[in-house]
VEXDREN-2710 file (C-alpha; in Angstrom, 1 decimal):
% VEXDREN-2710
k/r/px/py/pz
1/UNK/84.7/81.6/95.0
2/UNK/86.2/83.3/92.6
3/UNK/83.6/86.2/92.4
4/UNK/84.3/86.7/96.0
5/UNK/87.7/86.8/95.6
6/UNK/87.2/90.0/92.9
7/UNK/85.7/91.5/95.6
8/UNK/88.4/90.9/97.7
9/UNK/90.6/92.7/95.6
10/UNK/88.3/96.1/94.7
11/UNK/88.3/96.4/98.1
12/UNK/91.5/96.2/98.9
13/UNK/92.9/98.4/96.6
14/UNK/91.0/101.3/98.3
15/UNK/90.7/103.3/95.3
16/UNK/87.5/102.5/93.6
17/UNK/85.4/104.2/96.8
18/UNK/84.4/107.1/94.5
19/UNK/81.5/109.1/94.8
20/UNK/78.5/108.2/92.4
21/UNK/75.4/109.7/91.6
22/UNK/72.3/107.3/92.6
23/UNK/70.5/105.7/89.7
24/UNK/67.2/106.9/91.5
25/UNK/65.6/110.5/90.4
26/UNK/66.5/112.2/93.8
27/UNK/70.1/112.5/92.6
28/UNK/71.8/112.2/96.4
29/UNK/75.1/111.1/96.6
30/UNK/76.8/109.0/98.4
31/UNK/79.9/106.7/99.0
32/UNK/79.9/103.3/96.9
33/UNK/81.5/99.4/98.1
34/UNK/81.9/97.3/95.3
35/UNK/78.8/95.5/94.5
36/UNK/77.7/99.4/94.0
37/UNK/75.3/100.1/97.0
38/UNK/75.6/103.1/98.9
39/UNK/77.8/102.9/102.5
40/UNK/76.0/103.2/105.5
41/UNK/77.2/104.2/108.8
42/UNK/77.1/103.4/112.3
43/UNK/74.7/106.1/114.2
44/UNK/76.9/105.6/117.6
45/UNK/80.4/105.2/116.2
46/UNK/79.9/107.2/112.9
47/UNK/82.1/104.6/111.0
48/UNK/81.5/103.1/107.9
49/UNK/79.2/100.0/108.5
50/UNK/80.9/98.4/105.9
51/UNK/82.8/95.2/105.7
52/UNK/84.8/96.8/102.6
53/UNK/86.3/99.9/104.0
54/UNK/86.8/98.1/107.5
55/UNK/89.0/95.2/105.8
56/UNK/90.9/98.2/103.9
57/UNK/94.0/98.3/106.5
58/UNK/94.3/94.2/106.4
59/UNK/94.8/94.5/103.0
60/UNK/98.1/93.1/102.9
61/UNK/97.2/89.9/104.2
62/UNK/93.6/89.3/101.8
63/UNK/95.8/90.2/98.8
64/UNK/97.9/86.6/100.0
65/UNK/94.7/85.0/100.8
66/UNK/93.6/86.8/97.0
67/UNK/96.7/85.4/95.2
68/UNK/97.1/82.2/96.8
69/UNK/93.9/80.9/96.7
70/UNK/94.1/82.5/92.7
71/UNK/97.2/80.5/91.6
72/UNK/96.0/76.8/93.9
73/UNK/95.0/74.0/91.7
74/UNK/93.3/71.3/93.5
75/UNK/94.2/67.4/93.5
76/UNK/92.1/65.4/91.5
77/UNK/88.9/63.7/92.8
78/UNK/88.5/60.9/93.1
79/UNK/92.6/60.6/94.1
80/UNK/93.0/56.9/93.5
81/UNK/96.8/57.2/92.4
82/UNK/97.7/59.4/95.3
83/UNK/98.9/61.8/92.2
84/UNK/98.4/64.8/95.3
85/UNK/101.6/63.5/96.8
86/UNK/103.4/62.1/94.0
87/UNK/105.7/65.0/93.5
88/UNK/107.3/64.8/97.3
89/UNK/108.5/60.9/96.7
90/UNK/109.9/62.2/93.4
91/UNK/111.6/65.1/94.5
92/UNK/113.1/62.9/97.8
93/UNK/114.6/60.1/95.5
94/UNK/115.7/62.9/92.7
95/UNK/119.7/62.6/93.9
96/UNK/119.4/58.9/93.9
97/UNK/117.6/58.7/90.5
98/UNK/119.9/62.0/88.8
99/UNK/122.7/62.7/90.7
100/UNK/123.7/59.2/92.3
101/UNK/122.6/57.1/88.9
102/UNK/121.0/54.9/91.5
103/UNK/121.8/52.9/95.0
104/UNK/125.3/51.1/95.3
105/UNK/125.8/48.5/97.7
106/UNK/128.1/50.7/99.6
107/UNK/125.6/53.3/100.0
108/UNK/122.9/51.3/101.4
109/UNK/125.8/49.6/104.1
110/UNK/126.5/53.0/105.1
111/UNK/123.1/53.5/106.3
112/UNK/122.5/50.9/108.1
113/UNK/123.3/52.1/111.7
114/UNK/120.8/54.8/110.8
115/UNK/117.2/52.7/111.3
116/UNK/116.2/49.5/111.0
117/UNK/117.1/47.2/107.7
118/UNK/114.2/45.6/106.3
119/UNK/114.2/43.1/103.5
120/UNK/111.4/42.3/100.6
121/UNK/112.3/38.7/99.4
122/UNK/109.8/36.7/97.0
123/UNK/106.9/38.8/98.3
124/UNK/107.8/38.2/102.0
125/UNK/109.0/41.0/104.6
126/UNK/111.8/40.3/106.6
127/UNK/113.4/42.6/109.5
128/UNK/116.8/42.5/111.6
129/UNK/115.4/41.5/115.8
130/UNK/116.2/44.8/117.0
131/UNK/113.8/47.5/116.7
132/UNK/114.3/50.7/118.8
133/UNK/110.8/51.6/119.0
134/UNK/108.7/48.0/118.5
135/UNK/105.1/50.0/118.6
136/UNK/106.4/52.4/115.6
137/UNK/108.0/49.3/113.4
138/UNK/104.5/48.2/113.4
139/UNK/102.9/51.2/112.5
140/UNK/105.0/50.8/109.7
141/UNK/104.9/46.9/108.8
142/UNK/101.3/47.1/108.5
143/UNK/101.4/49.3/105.2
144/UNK/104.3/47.4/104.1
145/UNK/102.3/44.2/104.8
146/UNK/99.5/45.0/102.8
147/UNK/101.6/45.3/99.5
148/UNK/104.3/43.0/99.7
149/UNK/102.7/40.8/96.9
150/UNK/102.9/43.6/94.7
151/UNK/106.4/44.5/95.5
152/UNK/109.4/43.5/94.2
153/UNK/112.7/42.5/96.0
154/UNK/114.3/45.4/97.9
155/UNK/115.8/45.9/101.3
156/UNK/115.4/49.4/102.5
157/UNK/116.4/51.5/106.2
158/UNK/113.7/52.9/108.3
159/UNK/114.4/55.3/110.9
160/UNK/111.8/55.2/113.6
161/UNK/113.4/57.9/115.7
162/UNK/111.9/61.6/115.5
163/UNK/115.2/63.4/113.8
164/UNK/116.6/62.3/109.9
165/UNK/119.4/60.8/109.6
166/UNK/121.0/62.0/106.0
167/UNK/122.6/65.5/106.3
168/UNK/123.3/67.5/103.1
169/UNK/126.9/68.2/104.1
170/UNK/127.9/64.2/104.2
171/UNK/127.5/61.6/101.3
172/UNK/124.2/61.0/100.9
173/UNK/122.6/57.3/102.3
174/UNK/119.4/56.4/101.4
175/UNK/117.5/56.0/104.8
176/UNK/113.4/56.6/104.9
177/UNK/112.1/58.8/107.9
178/UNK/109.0/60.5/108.5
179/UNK/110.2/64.2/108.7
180/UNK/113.0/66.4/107.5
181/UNK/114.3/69.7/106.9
182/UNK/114.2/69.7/103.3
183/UNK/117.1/72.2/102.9
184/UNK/118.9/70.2/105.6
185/UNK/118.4/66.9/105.1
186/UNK/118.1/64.5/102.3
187/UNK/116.2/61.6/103.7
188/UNK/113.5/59.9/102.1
189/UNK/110.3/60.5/103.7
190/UNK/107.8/57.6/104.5
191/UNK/104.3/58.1/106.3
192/UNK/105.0/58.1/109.7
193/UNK/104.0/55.2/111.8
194/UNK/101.0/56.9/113.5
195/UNK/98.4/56.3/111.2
196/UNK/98.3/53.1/112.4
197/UNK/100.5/52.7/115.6
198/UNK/103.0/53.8/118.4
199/UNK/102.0/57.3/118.3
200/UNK/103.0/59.5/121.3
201/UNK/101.8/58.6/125.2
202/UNK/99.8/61.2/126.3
203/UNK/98.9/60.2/130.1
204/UNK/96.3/59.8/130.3
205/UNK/94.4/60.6/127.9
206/UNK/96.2/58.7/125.3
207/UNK/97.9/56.1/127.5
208/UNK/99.2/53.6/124.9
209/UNK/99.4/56.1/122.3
210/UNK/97.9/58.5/119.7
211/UNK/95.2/56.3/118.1
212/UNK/95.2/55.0/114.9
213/UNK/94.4/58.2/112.0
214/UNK/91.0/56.0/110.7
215/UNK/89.6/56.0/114.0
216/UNK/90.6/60.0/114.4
217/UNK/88.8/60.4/111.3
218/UNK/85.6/59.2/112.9
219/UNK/86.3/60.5/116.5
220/UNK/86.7/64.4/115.6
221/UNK/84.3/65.2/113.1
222/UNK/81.9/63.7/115.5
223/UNK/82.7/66.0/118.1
224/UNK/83.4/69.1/115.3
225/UNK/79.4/68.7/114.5
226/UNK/78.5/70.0/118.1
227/UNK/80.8/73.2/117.7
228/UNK/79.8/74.7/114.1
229/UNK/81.9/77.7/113.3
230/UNK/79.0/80.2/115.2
231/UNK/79.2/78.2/118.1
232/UNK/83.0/78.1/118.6
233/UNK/84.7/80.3/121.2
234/UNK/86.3/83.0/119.4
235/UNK/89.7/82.8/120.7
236/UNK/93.2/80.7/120.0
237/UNK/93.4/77.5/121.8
238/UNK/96.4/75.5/122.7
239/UNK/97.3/72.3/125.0
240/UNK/101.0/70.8/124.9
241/UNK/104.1/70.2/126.9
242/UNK/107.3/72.2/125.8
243/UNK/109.2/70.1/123.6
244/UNK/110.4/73.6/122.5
245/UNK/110.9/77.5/123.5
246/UNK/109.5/78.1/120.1
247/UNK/106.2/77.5/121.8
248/UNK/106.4/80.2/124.8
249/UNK/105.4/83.5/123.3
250/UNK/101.9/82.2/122.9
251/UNK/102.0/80.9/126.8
252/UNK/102.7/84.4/127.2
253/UNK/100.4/86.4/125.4
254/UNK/97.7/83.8/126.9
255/UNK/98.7/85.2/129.8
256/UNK/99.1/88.7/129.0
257/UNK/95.8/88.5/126.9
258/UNK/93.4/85.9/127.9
259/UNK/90.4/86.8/126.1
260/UNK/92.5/86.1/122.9
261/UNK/94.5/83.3/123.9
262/UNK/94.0/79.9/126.0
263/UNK/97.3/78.6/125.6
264/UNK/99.0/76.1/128.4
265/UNK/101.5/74.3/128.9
266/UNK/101.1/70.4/129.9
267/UNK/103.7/67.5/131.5
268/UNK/105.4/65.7/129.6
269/UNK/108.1/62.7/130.6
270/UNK/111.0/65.4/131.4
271/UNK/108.9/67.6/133.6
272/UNK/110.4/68.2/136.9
273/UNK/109.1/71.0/138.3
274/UNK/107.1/74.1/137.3
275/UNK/110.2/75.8/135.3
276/UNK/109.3/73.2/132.7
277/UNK/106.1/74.7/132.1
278/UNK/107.0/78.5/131.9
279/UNK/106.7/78.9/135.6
280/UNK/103.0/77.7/136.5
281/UNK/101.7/74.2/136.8
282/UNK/101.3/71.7/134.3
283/UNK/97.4/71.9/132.6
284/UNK/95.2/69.1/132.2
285/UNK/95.9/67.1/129.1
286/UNK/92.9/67.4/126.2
287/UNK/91.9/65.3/123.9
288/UNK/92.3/66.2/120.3
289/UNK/88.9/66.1/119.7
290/UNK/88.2/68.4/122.9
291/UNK/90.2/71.5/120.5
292/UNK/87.3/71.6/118.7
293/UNK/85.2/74.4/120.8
294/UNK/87.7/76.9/119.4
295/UNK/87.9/78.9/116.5
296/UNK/91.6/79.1/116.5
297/UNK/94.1/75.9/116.8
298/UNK/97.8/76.6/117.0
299/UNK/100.2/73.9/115.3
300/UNK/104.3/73.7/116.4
301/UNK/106.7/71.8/115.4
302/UNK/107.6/69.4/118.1
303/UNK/111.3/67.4/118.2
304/UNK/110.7/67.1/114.3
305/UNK/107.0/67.4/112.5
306/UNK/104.4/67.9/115.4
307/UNK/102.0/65.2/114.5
308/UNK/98.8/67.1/115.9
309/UNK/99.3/69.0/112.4
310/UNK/96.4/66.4/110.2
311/UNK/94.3/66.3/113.5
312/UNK/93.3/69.9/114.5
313/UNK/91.8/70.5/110.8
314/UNK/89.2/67.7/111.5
315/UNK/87.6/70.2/113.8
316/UNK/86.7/72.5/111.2
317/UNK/88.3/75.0/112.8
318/UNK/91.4/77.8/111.4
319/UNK/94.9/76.2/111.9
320/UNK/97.8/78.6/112.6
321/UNK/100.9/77.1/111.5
322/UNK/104.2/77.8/112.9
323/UNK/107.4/77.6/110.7
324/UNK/107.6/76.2/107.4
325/UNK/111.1/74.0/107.8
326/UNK/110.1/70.8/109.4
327/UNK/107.8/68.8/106.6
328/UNK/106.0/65.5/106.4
329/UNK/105.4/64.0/103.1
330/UNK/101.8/65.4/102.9
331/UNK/102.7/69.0/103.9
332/UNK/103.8/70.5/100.9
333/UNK/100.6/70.0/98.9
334/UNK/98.9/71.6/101.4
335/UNK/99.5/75.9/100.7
336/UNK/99.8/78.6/103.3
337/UNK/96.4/81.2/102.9
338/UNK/95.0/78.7/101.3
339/UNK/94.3/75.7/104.0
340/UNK/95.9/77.4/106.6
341/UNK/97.3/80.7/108.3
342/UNK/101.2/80.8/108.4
343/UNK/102.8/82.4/111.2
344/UNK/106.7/83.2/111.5
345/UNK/108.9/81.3/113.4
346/UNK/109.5/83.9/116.1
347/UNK/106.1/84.4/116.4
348/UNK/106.5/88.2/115.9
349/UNK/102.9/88.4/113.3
350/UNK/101.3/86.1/116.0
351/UNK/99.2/88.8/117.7
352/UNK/98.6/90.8/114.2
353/UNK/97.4/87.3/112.3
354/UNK/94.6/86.1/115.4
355/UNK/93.4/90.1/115.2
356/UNK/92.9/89.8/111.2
357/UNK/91.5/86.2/111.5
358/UNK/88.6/87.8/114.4
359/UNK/88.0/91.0/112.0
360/UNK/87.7/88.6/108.8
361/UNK/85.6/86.0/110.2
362/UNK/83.6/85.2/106.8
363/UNK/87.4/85.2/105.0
364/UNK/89.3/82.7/107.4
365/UNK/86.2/80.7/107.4
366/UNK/86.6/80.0/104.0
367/UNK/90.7/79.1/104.8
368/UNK/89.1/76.1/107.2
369/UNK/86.8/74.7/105.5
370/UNK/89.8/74.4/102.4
371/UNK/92.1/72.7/104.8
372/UNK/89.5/70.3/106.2
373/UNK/88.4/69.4/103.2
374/UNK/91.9/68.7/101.9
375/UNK/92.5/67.0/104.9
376/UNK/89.7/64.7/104.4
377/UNK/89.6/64.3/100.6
378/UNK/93.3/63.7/100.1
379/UNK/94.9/62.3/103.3
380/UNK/92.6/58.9/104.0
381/UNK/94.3/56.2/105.0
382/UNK/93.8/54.5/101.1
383/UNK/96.2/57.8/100.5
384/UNK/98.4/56.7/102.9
385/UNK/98.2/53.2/101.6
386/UNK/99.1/54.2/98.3
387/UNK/102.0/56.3/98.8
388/UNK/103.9/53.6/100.6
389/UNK/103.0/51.4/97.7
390/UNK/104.3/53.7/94.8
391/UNK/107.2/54.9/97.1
392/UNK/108.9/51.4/97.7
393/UNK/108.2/50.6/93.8
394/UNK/109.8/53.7/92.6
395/UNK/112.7/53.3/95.3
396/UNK/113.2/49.6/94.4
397/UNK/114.2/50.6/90.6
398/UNK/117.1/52.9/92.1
399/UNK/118.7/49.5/93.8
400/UNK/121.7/49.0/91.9
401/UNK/122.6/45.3/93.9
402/UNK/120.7/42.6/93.9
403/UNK/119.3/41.9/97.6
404/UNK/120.1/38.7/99.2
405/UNK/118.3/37.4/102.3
406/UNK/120.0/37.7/105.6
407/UNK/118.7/34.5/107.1
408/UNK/119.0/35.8/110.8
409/UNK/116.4/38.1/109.8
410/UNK/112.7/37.5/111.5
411/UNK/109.7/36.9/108.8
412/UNK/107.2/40.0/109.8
413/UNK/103.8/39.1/109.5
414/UNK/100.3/40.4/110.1
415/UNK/99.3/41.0/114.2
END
């Protein structure tokens, strides 16, 4: 890789392309690339038919593709202490651990309206009867489940619903959610319920939910074998409803363009009429697996994190990312030009980025087969597993009081 990546960066300075003499006895000269053969040229188009001095004007972005990929250190492997994500539950429970000098009582009742309370008593789980969501609490029992005889007494507030709750500008609570702003909020984030359950309705291909992320990891890749990277359609695919206007300049240069873009928007439970969709009618819904035909797979934030984020790099296949506010806890282990392309918020590089990815097709290769393999080595559901473990153990030193059990509280056990 990283002989390549010299490469990369001769070329892109554009200065070595000096003339040479030839080592053979005729003594012609000619124009040199890099690995010091002698540029050849097109006979209809008279350009250089060489990948060198056409990637010269993209330099900008392969020197960020260069440096990043230069200054990335990979998570351990085998990852059996989750150490890839480690950092993120450390840097969420910093201002409990530094600033705060740990939980009071006070704090904790002041975030109770915020999510659901939970309580770990003598290696048992107990929650209050009221859950917002039911199908999302046991997305997030069943971790909790599997390690509660390993955990010591705690009590703890989950928020189930798709915004945080803890704002930087109030005193701080300590309530777990599955997405933030990180200069916005200070929630502590938890692995959202959709690795196992109550992931978003989708009718009808995803009726009672998104299914569980073990199954996904089976379904995709499955489906990614019959579209290898030669035999994906060369253009930027996307299938969603508008949660947000952040999503409609690709709607628009689908339309505009669409031998570059197949971009539509779908229903979802607030459509009403044709204005929700930008003015046409709603597309079919697709099945995440059914992305994988395409080259190029656009990811938005949605309400909060868009949850389609871990999915689309199953199908081997370059993920454009949009924004780089909203995080989940695995997101920030994962590095822009390195596993994926970033695109600003506005959109305004959009059309620039999907030229440069179809004119360096061997170089954004190389950026999906990073992020599906980070994907796959470092987000498995034992990763999961172990994250919930090692954040509820770190969280439950913090606790300043000693939790008693509220006896109206329901025992939670296995389904």
């Amino acid at each position: 890789m990283h002989g390549r990546s010299s490469l990369f960066k001769l070329c892109l300075l554009g200065l070595l392309y000096i003339y040479q003499v030839t080592p053979s006895g005729d003594q012609d000269e000619c124009l040199k690339n890099p690995e010091g053969k002698c540029i050849t040229y097109d006979e209809d188009t008279e350009k250089p038919a060489d990948k060198y001095i056409e990637a010269s004007h993209w330099a900008k972005y392969l020197h960020k593709i260069e440096d990043a990929v230069h200054d990335y250190r990979e998570c351990e492997e085998p990852d059996d202490e989750c150490s890839c994500h480690e950092s993120v539950m450390d840097e969420d429970l910093h201002l409990w651990k530094f600033k705060e000098k740990g939980i009071s009582k006070e704090r904790f009742d002041a975030a109770k309206d915020r999510g659901t309370h939970y309580q770990i008593i003598n290696h048992k789980l107990y929650r209050e009867e009221d859950c917002m969501f039911p199908a999302r609490c046991q997305g997030v029992e069943h971790f909790i489940l599997n390690v509660v005889k390993i955990l010591p007494d705690m009590e703890f507030i989950i928020n189930t619903r798709d915004w945080p709750q803890a704002n930087v500008h109030t005193a701080p609570i300590p309530v777990f959610s599955f997405s933030k702003v990180r200069k916005e909020n200070v929630d502590i984030m938890y692995p959202a319920w959709t690795f196992w359950e109550g992931g978003p309705a989708v009718w009808p291909i995803y009726p009672i939910g998104l299914g569980r992320w073990d199954l996904q990891r089976e379904i995709i890749p499955k489906e990614a074998e019959n579209w290898p990277w030669d035999k994906k359609i060369g253009k930027a695919f996307f299938r969603g409803s508008r949660t947000s206007s952040d999503r409609d300049p690709l709607i628009r240069l689908s339309r505009a363009e669409p031998d570059l873009v197949d971009a539509k928007y779908t229903k979802n439970q607030a459509w009403k009429s044709d204005a929700d969709t930008l003015g046409e009618p709603p597309a079919t819904e697709m099945k995440l697996e059914e992305h994988c035909k395409y080259k190029y797979l656009f990811n938005f934030r949605g309400v909060a994190a868009s949850f389609r984020f871990k999915h689309l790099f199953l199908c081997d296949s370059l993920v454009f990312h949009v924004g780089d506010k909203w995080l989940e806890f695995f997101y920030p282990a994962m590095k822009p030009w390195v596993h994926y392309i970033p695109l600003s918020e506005d959109m305004s590089n959009m059309k620039t980025l999907l030229n440069f990815a179809r004119e360096n097709d061997d170089v954004v290769r190389e950026i999906a087969e990073r992020g599906r393999k980070f994907i796959w080595n470092h987000l498995r559901m034992e990763d999961v597993q172990c994250y919930w473990k090692k954040l509820l153990k770190k969280y439950a030193k913090l606790l300043k009081f000693k939790p008693e059990r509220n006896k109206k509280y329901k025992l939670v056990k296995s389904s």
